[in-house]
C-alpha positions in Angstrom: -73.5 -60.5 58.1 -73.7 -61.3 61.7 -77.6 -60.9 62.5 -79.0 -64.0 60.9 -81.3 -63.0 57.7 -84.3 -64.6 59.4 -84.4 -62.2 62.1 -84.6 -58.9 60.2 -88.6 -58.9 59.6 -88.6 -58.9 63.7 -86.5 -56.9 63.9 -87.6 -54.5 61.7 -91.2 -55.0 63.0 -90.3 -54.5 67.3 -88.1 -51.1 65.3 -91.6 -49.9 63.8 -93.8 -51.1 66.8 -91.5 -49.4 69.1 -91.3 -45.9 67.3 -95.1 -45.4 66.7 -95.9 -46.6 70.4 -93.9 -44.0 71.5 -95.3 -41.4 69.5 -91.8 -40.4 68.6 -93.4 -39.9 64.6 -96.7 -40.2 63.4 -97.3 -42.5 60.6 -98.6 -41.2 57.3 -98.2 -44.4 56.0 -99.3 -47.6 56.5 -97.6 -49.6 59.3 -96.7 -52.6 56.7 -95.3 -50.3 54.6 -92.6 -48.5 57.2 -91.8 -52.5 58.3 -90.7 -52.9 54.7 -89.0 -50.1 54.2 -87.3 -50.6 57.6 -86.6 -54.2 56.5 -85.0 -52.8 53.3 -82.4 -50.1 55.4 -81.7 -53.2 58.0 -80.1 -55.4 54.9 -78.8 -52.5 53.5 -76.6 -52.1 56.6 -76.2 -55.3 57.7 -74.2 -56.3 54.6 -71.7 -53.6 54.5 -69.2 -55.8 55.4 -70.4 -58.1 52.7 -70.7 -55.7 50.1 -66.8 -54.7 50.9 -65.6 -58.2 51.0 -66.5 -58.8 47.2 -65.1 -55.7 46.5 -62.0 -56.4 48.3 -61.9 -59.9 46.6 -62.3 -58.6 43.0 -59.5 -56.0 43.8 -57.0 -58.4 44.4 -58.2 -60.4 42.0 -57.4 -57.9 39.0 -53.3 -57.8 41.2 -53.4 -62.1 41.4 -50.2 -62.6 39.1 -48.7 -59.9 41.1 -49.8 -61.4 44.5 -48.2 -64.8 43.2 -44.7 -63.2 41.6 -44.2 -61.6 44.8 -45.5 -64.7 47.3 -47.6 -61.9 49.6 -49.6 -62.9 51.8 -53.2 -63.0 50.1 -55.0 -62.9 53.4 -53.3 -60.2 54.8 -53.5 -58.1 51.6 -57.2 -58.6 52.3 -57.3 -57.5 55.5 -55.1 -54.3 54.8 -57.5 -53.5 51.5 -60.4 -54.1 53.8 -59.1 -51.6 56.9 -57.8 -49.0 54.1 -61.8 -49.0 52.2 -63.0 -48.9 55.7 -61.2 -45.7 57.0 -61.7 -44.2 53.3 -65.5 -44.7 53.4 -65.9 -43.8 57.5 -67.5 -47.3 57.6 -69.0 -49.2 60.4 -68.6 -52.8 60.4 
């Protein structure tokens, strides 16, 4: 994750603040409520790429006496799993 996890509640927060002071929705809701929720969505996204990593990790982990027999490179195995996932899912990292 690249956004530091002490920023999201700002974050999230200025996103609220500046929607409703806009008037691009109207809120039937309580204001606390939508900064949680849009808390909640920012994590979500923001660790994607962290999310994928483990996955990536515990694939190769299930080929390791593979990846050693044939001496491949384990960090570009990574990367290639990693791309491959990415274009599978349409993912934005």
């Amino acid at each position: 994750m690249r956004v530091p996890k002490s920023w999201v509640p700002l974050l999230a927060k200025k996103i609220v603040d500046s929607i409703l002071s806009k008037n691009l929705v109207s809120a039937t809701v309580p204001r606390e409520k939508l900064v949680a929720e849009a808390e909640e969505i920012l994590m979500y996204e923001l660790t994607v790429e962290d999310r994928l990593n483990e996955e990536v990790r515990e694939m190769l982990k299930a080929h390791a006496s593979e990846i050693e027999k044939g001496r491949l490179d384990y960090r570009k195995l990574f990367e290639l799993t990693k791309q491959k996932l990415v274009k599978e899912r349409n993912l934005v990292l």
